[in-house]
C-alpha positions in Angstrom: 74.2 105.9 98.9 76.0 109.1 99.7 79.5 108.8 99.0 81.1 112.2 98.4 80.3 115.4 100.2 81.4 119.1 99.7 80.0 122.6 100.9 77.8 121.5 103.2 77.9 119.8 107.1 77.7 116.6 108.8 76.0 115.9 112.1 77.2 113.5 114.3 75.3 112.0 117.0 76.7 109.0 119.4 79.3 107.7 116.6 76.3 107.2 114.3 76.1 109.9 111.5 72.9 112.1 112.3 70.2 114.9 111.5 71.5 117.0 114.6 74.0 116.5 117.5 77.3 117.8 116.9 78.5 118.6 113.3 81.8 119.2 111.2 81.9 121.6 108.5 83.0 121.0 104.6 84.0 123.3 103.3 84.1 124.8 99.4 87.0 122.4 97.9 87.3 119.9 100.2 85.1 116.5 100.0 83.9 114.2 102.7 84.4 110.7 101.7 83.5 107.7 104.0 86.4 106.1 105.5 88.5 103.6 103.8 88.2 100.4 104.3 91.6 97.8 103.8 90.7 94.4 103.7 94.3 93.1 103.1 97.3 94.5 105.1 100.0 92.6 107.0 101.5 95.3 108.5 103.0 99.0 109.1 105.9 102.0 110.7 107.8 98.8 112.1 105.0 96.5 112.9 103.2 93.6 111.7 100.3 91.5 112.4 102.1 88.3 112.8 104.1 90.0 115.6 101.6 88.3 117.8 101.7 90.9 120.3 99.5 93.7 122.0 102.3 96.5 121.1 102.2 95.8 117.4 98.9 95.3 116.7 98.0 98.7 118.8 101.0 100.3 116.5 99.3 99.6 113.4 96.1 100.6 114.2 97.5 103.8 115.3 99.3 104.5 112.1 96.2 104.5 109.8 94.2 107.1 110.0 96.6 109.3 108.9 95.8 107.8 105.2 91.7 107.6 105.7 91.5 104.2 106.6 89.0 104.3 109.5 88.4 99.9 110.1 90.6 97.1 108.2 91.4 93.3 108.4 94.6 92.4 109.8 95.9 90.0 107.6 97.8 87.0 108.6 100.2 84.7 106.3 101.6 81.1 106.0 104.1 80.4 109.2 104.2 77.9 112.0 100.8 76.3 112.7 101.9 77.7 116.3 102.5 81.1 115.0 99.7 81.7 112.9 97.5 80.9 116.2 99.2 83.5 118.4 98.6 86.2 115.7 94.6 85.0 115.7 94.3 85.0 119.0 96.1 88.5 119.4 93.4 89.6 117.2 90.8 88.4 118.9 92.0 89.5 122.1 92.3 93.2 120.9 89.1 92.9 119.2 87.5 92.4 122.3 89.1 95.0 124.5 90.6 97.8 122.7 88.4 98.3 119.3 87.4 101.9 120.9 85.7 104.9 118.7 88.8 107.3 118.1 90.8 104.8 116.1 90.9 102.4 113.0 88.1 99.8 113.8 89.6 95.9 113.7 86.6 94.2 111.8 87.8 90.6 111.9 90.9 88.8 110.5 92.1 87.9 106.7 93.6 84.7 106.7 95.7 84.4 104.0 97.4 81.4 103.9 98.6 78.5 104.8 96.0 76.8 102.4 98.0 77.7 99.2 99.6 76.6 96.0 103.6 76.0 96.1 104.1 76.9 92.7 102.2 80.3 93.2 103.4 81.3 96.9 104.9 84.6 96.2 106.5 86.0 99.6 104.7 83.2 101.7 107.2 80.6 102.9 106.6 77.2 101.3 108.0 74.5 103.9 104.3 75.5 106.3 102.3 75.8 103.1 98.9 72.9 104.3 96.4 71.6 102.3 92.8 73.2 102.6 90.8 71.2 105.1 88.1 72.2 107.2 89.6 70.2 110.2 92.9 72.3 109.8 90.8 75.4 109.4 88.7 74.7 112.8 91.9 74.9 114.9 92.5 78.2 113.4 88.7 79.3 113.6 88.7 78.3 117.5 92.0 80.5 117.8 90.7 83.3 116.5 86.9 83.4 118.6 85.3 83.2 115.3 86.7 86.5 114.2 87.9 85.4 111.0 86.1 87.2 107.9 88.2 86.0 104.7 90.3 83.7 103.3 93.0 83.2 100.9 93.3 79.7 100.0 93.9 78.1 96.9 91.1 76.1 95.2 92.1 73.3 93.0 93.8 71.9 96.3 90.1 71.9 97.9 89.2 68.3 97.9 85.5 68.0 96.4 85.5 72.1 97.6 84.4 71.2 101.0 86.9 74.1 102.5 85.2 76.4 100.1 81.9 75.8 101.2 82.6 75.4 104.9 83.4 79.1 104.4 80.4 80.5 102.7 78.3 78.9 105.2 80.2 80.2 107.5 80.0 83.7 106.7 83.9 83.9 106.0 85.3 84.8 102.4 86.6 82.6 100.2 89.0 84.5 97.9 91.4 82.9 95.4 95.1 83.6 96.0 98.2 82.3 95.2 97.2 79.6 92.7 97.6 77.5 90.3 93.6 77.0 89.6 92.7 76.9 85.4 89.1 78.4 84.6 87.2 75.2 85.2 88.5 74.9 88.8 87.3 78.6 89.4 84.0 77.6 87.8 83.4 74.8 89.8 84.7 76.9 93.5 82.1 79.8 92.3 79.3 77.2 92.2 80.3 76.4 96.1 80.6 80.1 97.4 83.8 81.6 95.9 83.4 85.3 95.8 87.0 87.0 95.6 90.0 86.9 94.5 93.3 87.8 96.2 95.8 91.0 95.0 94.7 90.3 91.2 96.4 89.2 88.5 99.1 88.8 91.7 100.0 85.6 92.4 97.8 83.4 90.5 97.9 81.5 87.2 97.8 84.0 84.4 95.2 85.1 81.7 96.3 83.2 78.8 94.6 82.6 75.6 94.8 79.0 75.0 95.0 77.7 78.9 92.9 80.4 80.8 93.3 80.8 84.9 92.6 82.6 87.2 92.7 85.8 85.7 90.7 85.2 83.3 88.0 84.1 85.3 88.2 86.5 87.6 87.3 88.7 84.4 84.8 86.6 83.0 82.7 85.9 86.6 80.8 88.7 87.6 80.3 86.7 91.0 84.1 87.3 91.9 85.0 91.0 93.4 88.4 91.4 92.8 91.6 93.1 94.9 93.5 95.2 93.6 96.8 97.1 94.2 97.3 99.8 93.0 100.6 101.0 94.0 102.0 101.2 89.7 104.5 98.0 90.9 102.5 95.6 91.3 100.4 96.0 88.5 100.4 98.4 85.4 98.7 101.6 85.2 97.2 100.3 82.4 96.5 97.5 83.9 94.5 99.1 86.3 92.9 100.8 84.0 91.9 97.7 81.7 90.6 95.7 85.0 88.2 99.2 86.2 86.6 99.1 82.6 86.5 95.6 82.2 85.1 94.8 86.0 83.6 97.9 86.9 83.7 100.0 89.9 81.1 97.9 91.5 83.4 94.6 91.1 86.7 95.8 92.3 87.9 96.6 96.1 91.6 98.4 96.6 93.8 97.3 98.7 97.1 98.1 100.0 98.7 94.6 101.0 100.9 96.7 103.2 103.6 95.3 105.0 105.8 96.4 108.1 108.2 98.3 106.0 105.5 100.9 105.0 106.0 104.6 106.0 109.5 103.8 107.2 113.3 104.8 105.4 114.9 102.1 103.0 116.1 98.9 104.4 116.3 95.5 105.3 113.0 94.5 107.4 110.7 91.1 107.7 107.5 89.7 106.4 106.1 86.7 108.1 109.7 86.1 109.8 111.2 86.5 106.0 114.0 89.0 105.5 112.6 91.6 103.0 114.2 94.5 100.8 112.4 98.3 100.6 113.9 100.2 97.8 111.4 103.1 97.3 108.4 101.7 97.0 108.9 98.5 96.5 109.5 96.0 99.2 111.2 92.2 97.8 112.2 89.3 99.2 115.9 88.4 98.6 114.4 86.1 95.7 113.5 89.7 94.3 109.9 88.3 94.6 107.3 90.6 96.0 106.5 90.4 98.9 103.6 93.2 100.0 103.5 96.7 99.5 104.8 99.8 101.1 101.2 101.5 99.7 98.6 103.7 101.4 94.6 103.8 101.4 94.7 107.4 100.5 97.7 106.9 97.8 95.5 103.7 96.2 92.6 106.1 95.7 94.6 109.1 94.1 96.7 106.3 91.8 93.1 105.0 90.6 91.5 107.9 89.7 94.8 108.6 87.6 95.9 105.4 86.2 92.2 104.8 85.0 90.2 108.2 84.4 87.2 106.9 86.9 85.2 109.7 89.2 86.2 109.8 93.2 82.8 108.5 93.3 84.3 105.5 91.9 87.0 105.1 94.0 85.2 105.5 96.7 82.7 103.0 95.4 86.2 100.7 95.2 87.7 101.7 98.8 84.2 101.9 101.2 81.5 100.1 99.1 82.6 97.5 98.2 85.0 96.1 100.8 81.8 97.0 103.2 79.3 95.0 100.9 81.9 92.1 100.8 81.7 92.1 104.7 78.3 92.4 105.0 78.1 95.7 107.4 76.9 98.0 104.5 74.2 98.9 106.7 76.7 100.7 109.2 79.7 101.6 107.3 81.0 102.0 103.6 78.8 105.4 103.0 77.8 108.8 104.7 74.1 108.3 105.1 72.7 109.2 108.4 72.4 105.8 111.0 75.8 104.9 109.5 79.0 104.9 111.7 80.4 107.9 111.8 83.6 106.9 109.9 84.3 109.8 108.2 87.8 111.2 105.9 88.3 114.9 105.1 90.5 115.5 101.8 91.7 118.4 100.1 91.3 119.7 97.2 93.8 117.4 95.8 92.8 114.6 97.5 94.9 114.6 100.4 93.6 113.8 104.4 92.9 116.6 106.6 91.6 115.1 109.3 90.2 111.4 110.0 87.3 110.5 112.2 86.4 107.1 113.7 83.0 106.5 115.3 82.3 110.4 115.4 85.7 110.4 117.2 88.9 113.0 115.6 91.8 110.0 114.9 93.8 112.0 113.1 94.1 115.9 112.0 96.9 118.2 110.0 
């Protein structure tokens, strides 16, 4: 698969990438990457996905192209049952009528939450935290047109792991996040269709060398592709490092976790209806618990390739491949071989975004 371009051109021919039709040029120094793909972010500039509304939603998709991400997952968290619903249907609504070439493409929804562990629930508020059923996930399923494409859920609460293999048959993600799951519980979900886990190492019960969890399965189970953030708060440089060499490129997706308070000044904003703090580039609940990121696409790549010596290959394989595989549209996007979508980022020589095209449409442009 193609994944890195320079010195050369790129045809473009009805939003698919071509042999002829119009073309953009690539020049000496600069690299033609496919676009980013963010699998996990609440919000940004002021908005958020649990907003609920038209305005918002259109908000955030506006704001990211600027940092290379050309389609994403809006990503929900635990709230009202009733809350939660408006957001899916939102989704679903602008899915259907506004997911136009020229702008970030909407590819479904990450639901992340309710279906979590107390003792692990981070920024997500505890008093609307449910068990995992498939009868409450249905409701949610029906609110959203089918449009969901991952979960976050928390395994060891799965009852005989019926949730988790609901969702594999379903075509819908099951990722591991915010629990309290040891190795044999992971073990047991992998054997029912559990494929991911959630912002690793974030949220989760730790690597630990007499009671292993979560972590340390999510090391030892080559089945499980794992999130990463890699913003240098919420995990280590070498960190990052130590999970690229121990996972591999092919085995790790970056995210950003973004939340509202991203690309805007210092202050007081909200997560989920929670009153949050940004202090430079971290974002806390009063608890001083996390709660998201204030990250970028474009930043995750850069921080990557520095905090763990990999190629831009690599972290390309991390932001497009993989996320792409994960969904199961590698045979449109993730890479820029011809047929593909024409989802394509232009960086600099130092990695920065020149200019952002969706569907063989210009998004965004210095």
């Amino acid at each position: 698969m193609i994944k890195v371009l320079t010195n050369t051109s790129i045809f473009m021919k009805d939003g698919k990438i071509s042999n002829s039709g119009g073309k953009i040029n690539i020049p000496k120094g600069y690299y033609a990457v496919p676009g980013f793909i963010d699998t996990h972010i609440h919000g940004s500039h002021g908005a958020d996905a649990m907003d609920g509304t038209f305005e918002s939603l259109d908000h955030i998709v506006k704001t990211l192209a600027k940092e290379g991400v050309t389609s994403f997952l809006p990503t929900t968290m635990t709230q009202e049952i009733s809350n939660i619903n408006k957001a899916l249907n939102n989704i679903s609504s602008y899915m259907n009528n506004n997911n136009i070439a020229g702008q970030p493409e909407i590819l479904g929804i990450h639901l992340e939450g309710p279906f979590i562990n107390c003792h692990h629930k981070g920024a997500q508020p505890e008093k609307f935290i449910l068990d995992p059923t498939v009868e409450s996930f249905k409701i949610f399923e029906k609110e959203a047109n089918n449009n969901i494409r991952k979960v976050t859920y928390a395994p060891e609460l799965d009852k005989n792991f019926e949730f988790t293999k609901y969702l594999s048959e379903n075509n819908i993600i099951p990722s591991v996040g915010h629990s309290s799951a040891n190795f044999e519980d992971i073990e047991k979900a992998i054997s029912f269709g559990l494929s991911s886990v959630t912002h690793f190492h974030n949220g989760q019960s730790p690597h630990h060398h007499r009671t292993p969890g979560v972590v340390t399965a999510g090391f030892a189970f080559d089945e499980l592709n794992t999130e990463i953030i890699v913003d240098g708060i919420h995990l280590h440089p070498n960190t990052v490092k130590s999970v690229v060499k121990i996972k591999g490129p092919n085995n790790v997706t970056l995210i950003t976790d973004a939340m509202e308070a991203k690309g805007l000044e210092d202050g007081e904003y909200k997560l989920g209806g929670q009153k949050v703090i940004k202090i430079k580039n971290e974002v806390r609940l009063e608890s001083g618990s996390l709660a998201g990121s204030v990250n970028t696409m474009i930043n995750s790549v850069k921080n990557v390739i520095e905090f763990s010596g990999c190629s831009l290959d690599d972290a390309i394989t991390m932001a497009c491949i993989n996320p792409a595989k994960e969904l199961g549209i590698l045979t449109r996007k993730g890479s820029l071989d011809i047929g593909k979508d024409a989802d394509i980022v232009i960086l600099d020589s130092e990695f920065n975004v020149v200019k952002t095209i969706c569907r063989g449409k210009v998004a965004f442009e210095i």
